[in-house]
C-alpha positions in Angstrom: 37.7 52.1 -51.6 41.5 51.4 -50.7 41.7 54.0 -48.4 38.3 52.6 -46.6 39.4 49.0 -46.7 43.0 50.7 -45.5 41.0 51.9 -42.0 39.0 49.0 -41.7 42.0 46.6 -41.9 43.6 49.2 -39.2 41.0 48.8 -36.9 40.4 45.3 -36.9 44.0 45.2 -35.7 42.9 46.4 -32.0 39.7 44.1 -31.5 42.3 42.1 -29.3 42.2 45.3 -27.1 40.6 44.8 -24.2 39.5 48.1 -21.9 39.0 47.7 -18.1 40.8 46.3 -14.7 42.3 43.3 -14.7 40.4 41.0 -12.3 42.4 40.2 -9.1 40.2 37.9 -6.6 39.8 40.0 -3.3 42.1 39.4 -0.4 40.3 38.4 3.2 41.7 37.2 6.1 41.9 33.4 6.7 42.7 31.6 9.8 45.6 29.2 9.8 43.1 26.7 12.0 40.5 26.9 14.5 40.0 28.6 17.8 38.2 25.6 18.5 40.6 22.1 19.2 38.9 20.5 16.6 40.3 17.4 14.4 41.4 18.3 10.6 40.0 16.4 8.1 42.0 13.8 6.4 41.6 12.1 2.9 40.5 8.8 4.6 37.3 6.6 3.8 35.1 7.7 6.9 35.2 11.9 5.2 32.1 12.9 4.2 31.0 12.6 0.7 28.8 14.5 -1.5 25.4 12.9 0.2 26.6 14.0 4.0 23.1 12.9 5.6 24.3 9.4 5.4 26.6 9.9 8.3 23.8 9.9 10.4 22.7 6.1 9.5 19.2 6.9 9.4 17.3 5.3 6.5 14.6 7.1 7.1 16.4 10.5 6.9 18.1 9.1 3.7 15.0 8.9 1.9 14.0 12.5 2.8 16.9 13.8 1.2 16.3 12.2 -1.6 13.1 13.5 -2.2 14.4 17.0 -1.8 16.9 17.1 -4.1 14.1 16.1 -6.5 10.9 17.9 -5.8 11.9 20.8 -3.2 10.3 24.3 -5.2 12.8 26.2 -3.8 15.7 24.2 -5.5 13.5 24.3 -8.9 13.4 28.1 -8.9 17.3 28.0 -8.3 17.9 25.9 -11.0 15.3 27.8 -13.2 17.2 31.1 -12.3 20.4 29.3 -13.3 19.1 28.5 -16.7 18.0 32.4 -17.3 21.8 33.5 -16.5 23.5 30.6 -18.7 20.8 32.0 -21.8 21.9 35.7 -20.5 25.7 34.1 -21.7 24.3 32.9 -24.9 22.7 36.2 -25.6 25.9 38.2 -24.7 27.9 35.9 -27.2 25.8 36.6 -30.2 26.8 40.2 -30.1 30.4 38.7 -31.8 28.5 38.1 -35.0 26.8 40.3 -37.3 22.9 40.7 -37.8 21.0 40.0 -40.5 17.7 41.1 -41.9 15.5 41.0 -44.4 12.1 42.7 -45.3 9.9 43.0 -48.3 7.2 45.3 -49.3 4.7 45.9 -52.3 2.8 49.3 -52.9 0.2 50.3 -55.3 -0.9 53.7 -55.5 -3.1 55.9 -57.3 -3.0 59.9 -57.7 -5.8 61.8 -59.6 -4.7 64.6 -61.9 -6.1 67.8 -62.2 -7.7 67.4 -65.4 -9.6 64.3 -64.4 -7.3 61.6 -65.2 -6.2 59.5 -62.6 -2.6 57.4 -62.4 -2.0 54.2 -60.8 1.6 53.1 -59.8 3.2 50.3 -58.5 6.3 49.2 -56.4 7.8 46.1 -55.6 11.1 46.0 -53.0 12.6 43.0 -51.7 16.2 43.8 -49.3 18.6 42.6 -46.6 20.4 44.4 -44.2 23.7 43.4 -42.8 25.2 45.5 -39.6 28.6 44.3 -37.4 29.8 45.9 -34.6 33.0 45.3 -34.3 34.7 44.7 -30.2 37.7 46.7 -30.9 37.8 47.7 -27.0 36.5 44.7 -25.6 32.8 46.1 -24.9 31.2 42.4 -26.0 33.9 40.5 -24.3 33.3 42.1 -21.1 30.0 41.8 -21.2 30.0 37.6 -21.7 32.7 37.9 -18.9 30.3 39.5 -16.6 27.1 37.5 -17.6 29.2 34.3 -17.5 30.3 35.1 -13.8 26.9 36.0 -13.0 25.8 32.7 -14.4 28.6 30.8 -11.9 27.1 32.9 -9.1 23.7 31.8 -10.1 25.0 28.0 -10.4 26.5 28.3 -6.6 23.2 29.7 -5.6 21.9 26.6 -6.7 23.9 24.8 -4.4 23.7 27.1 -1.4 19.5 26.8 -2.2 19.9 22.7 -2.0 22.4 22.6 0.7 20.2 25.1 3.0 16.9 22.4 1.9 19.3 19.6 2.9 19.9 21.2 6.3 16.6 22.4 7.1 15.5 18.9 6.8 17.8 17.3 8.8 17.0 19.7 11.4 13.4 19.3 11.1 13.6 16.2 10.7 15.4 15.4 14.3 13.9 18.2 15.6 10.7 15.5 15.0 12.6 12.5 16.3 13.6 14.6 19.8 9.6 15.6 19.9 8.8 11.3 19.6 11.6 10.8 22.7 10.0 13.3 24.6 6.4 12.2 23.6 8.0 8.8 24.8 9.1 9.9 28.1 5.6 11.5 29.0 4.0 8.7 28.2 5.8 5.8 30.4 6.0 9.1 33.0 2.2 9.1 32.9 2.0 5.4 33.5 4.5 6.0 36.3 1.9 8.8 37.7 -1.0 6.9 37.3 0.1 4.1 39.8 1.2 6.6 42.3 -2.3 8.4 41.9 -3.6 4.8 42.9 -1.3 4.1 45.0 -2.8 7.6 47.0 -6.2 6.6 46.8 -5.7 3.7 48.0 -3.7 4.7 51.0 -6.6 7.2 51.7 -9.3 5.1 51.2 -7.0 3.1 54.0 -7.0 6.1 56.0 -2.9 6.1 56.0 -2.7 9.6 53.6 -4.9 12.6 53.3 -7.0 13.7 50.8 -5.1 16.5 49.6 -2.1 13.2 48.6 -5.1 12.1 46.2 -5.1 15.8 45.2 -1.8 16.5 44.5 -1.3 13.2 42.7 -4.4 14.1 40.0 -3.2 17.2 39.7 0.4 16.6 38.8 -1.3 13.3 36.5 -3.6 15.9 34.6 -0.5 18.0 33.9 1.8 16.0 32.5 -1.2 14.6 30.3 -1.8 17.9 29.0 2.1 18.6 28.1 1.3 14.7 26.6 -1.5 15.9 23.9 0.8 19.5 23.0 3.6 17.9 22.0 1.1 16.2 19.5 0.6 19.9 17.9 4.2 20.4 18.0 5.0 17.1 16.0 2.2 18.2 13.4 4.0 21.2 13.0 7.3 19.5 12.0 6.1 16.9 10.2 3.8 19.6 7.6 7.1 21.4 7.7 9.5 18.5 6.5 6.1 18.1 3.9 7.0 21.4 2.3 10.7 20.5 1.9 10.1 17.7 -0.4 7.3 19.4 -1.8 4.4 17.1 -1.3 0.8 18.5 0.7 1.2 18.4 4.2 -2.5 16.8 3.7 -1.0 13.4 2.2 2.0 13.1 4.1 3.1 11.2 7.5 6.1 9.9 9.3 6.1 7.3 11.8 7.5 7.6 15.2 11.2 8.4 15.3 14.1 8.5 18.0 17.5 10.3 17.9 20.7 8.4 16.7 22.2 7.2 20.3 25.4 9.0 19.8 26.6 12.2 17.2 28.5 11.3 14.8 32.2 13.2 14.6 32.3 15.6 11.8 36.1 16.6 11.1 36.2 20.2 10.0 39.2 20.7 7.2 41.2 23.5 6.9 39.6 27.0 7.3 41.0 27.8 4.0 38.6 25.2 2.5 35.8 27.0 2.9 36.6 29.2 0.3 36.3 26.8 -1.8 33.4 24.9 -0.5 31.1 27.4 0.4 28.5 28.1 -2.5 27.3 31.5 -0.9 31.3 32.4 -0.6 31.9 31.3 -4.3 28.3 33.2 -5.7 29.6 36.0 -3.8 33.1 36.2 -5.1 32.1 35.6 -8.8 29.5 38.5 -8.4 32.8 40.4 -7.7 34.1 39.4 -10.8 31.4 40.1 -12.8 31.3 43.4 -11.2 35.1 44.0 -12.0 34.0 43.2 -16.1 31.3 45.8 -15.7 33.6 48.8 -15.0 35.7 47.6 -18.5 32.0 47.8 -20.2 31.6 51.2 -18.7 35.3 52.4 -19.6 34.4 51.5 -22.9 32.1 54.4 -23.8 35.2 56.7 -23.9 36.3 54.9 -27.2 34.9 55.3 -30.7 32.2 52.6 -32.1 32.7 51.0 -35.6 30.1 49.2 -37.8 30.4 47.7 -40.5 27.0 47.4 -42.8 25.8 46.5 -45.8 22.6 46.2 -47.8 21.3 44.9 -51.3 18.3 43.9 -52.9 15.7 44.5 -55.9 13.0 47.2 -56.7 10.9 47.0 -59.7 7.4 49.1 -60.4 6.6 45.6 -61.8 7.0 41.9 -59.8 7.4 39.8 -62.6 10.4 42.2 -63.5 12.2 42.1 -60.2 15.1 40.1 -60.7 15.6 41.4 -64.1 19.2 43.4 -64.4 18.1 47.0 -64.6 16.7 46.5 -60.6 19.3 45.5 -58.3 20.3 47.8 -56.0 23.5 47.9 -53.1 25.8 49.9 -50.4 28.1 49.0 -47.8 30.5 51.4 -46.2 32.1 51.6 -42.3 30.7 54.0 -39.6 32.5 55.2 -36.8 31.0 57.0 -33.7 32.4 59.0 -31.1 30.3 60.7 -28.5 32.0 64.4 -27.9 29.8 65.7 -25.0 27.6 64.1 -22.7 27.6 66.5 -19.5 29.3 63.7 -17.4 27.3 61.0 -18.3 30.2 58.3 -18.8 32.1 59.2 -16.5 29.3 58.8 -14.0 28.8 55.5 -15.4 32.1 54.6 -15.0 32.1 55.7 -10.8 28.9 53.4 -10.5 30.6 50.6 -12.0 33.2 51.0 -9.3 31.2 51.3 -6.2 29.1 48.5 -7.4 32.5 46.7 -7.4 33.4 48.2 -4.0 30.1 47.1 -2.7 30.3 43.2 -3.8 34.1 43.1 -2.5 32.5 44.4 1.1 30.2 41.9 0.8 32.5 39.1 -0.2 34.9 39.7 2.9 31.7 39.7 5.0 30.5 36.3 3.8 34.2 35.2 5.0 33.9 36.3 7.8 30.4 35.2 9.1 31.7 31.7 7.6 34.1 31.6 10.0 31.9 32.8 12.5 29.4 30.4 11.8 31.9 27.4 11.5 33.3 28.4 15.0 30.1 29.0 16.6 28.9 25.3 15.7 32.2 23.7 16.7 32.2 25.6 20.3 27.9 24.4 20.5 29.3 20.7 19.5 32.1 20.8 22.2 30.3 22.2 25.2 26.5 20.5 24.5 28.9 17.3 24.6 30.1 17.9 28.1 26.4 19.5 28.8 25.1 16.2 28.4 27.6 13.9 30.4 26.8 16.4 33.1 22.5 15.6 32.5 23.0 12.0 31.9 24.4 12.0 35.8 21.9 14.0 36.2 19.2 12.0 35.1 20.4 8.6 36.9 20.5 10.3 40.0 17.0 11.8 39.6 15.7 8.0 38.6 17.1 7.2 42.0 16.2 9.7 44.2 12.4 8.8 42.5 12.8 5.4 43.6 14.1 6.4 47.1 11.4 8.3 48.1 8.6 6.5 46.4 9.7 3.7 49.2 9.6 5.8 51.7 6.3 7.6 50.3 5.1 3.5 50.9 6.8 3.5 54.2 5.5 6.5 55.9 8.9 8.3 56.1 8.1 11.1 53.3 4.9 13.3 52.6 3.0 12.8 49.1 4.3 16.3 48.1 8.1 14.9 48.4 7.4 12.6 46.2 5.6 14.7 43.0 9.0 17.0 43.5 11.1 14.5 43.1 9.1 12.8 40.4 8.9 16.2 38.3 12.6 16.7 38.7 13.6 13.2 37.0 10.7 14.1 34.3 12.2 17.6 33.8 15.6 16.3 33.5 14.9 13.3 31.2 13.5 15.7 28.9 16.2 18.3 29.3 18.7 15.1 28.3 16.5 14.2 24.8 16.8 18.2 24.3 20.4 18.4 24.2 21.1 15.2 21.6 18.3 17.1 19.7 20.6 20.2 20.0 23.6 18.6 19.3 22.4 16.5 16.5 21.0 20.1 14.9 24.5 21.6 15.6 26.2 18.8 13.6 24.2 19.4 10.7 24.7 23.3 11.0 28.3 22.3 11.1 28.3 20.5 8.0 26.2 22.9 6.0 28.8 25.8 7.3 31.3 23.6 5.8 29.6 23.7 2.8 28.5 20.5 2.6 29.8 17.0 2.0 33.0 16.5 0.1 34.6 14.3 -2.3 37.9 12.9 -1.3 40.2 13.2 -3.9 41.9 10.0 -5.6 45.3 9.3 -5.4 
């Protein structure tokens, strides 16, 4: 008994030993700033906070968020799947402590003899069972290690799964707005068409135009009516979409006629290196590589010898009013220690999965760097040139509003045919359009822009 409680005393001297790599976050390669000339963000008032829809000033919008932080599906699984990897921890942790169980059993039996006689027996046992492995090469400790950065993946997921909902609405959501302005535009445009299409008839009727004036003016009227009632399918579309989102039936849900913020609202980047830190695909991605690295110390661990410690005690009697008596108690308790000898490659093969599994996820960790900064940059240049896009169509537009008016006088005058003026009216209807397009677009590259960022962020206190 010395010499066993000698051994076990000598081994519980290495369960401090922990077998596997030390974990070493992966190095990528970070920008020192921007390709684009784009402002730093500052700890100042104006940032962005952790609700980053409410730079946009739209109540409207505000109110959708809100809804989709509580009833969007998509966010529910997320957070369910976080709750499975946090009990995954809690599992992983029991393994520290031993197990205990218990069981009871009563048998009565009866054997004939070969004389004729018969015998009738009974047994009563009642026992528990205590077994403890003990970590002595850090097996269990790697394990919750791994579990526990799979469950701060699974937590970051969470917030890459709200964020994407937060951005998907904002996007739908002005996609909806930009759908009203151009629903807007078609229908003053048809007003505008409809007294020109008198205006023709009644100049024909006066014998000043030709038929084919009335014609052409009809035609164009009908046209423009008919792009008029599609955008009506379009806006359905958007507005079942947004339904989804917050998770209510598209069935019970409407939204009122919308229009675009008049200007886009300056979102100031911060420094590349940020978006390490900000990012919840980057950080689910980079504590999958640390659960991976924990994984190839569980592995390394089969190599090593396994000790448990176990014990058992109970009673058996042939009678149950006798069991506790003295003569039936009954115990054991000893160490065991395993070592496998020979396994035709099997650990070792376990070991060199472990390893590309952690080769794989530190691939795949650069790469989610590096299509952040990709994305980021992509956003900033879209921002910068659909800026200068529009100045360009705003001219555009005023000249096209004048040009209408030009020849619509000299449609009146007799100077110009009735063809002149349907050009020139489906030029300034074309353009107008094209303008409520682009604040769409640039409106839906500011909000890429911020989810890219990862998100709003808290200024820090000073």
């Amino acid at each position: 008994m010395s010499r066993i409680n000698g051994i076990i005393i000598f081994l519980l001297l290495f369960t401090g030993c922990t077998i596997g790599p030390k974990y070493i976050r992966p190095d990528v390669p970070i920008p020192e700033k921007y390709k684009e000339d784009w402002k730093i963000a500052e700890p100042q008032d104006r940032q962005l906070k952790g609700e980053w829809w409410q730079i946009f000033n739209d109540p409207q919008l505000n109110a959708l968020e809100d809804e989709v932080n509580i009833s969007n599906q998509n966010i529910a699984a997320a957070q369910a799947q976080y709750a499975e990897a946090y009990a995954l921890v809690q599992a992983a942790k029991s393994a520290f402590f031993p197990i205990l169980t218990t069981n009871g059993s009563y048998t009565d039996s009866h054997t004939a003899t070969a004389n004729g006689k018969a015998s009738t027996s009974a047994q009563t046992l009642l026992n528990a069972n205590v077994t403890w492995e003990l970590d002595l090469w850090g097996k269990i400790r790697q394990t919750i290690s791994s579990n526990k950065a799979q469950a701060e993946a699974s937590a970051a997921d969470l917030e890459g799964v709200r964020l994407s909902a937060q951005a998907q609405l904002a996007q739908d959501y002005f996609s909806l707005c930009s759908l009203d302005m151009q629903k807007k535009i078609l229908d003053d445009t048809l007003d505008i068409y409809r007294k020109f299409y008198d205006l023709t008839k009644n100049r024909h009727e006066s014998g000043v135009a030709a038929e084919s004036d009335v014609l052409q003016a009809k035609t164009q009227l009908e046209a423009t009516d008919a792009q008029d009632v599609d955008i009506g399918v379009q806006r359905a579309q958007m507005e079942h979409a947004i339904a989804l989102l917050i998770g209510r039936p598209a069935s019970d849900f409407s939204l009122p006629s919308s229009k675009l913020p008049g200007t886009v609202p300056f979102v100031p980047a911060g420094l590349p290196s940020s978006i390490l830190e900000r990012r919840p695909d980057i950080a689910a991605a980079e504590r999958t590589v640390a659960s991976a690295n924990a994984l190839i110390g569980v592995a390394q661990t089969a190599y090593f010898p396994t000790l448990t410690l176990s014990a058992s005690g109970g009673y058996e009697s042939s009678a149950l009013s006798r069991l506790f008596e003295s003569p039936n108690p009954f115990w054991s308790v000893g160490p065991a220690l395993a070592e496998t000898i020979f396994d035709a490659g099997l650990r070792q093969a376990q070991t060199a999965q472990a390893r590309a599994v952690y080769a794989q996820d530190v691939a795949n960790y650069r790469q989610a760097v590096l299509t952040a900064f990709q994305q980021v940059e992509d956003n900033l240049a879209a921002l910068r040139i659909l800026e200068h896009e529009q100045g360009i169509q705003d001219t555009a537009v005023r000249d096209a509003d004048k040009s209408l008016a030009l020849e619509t006088d000299q449609y009146k005058a007799g100077t110009v045919s009735a063809l002149d003026v349907i050009n020139t009216q489906a030029i300034a209807l074309s353009n107008e359009k094209t303008d409520v397009t682009l604040l769409g677009e640039r409106m839906n590259a500011a909000v890429l822009l911020i989810e890219y960022l990862g998100g709003g962020w808290i200024v820090p206190k000073e």
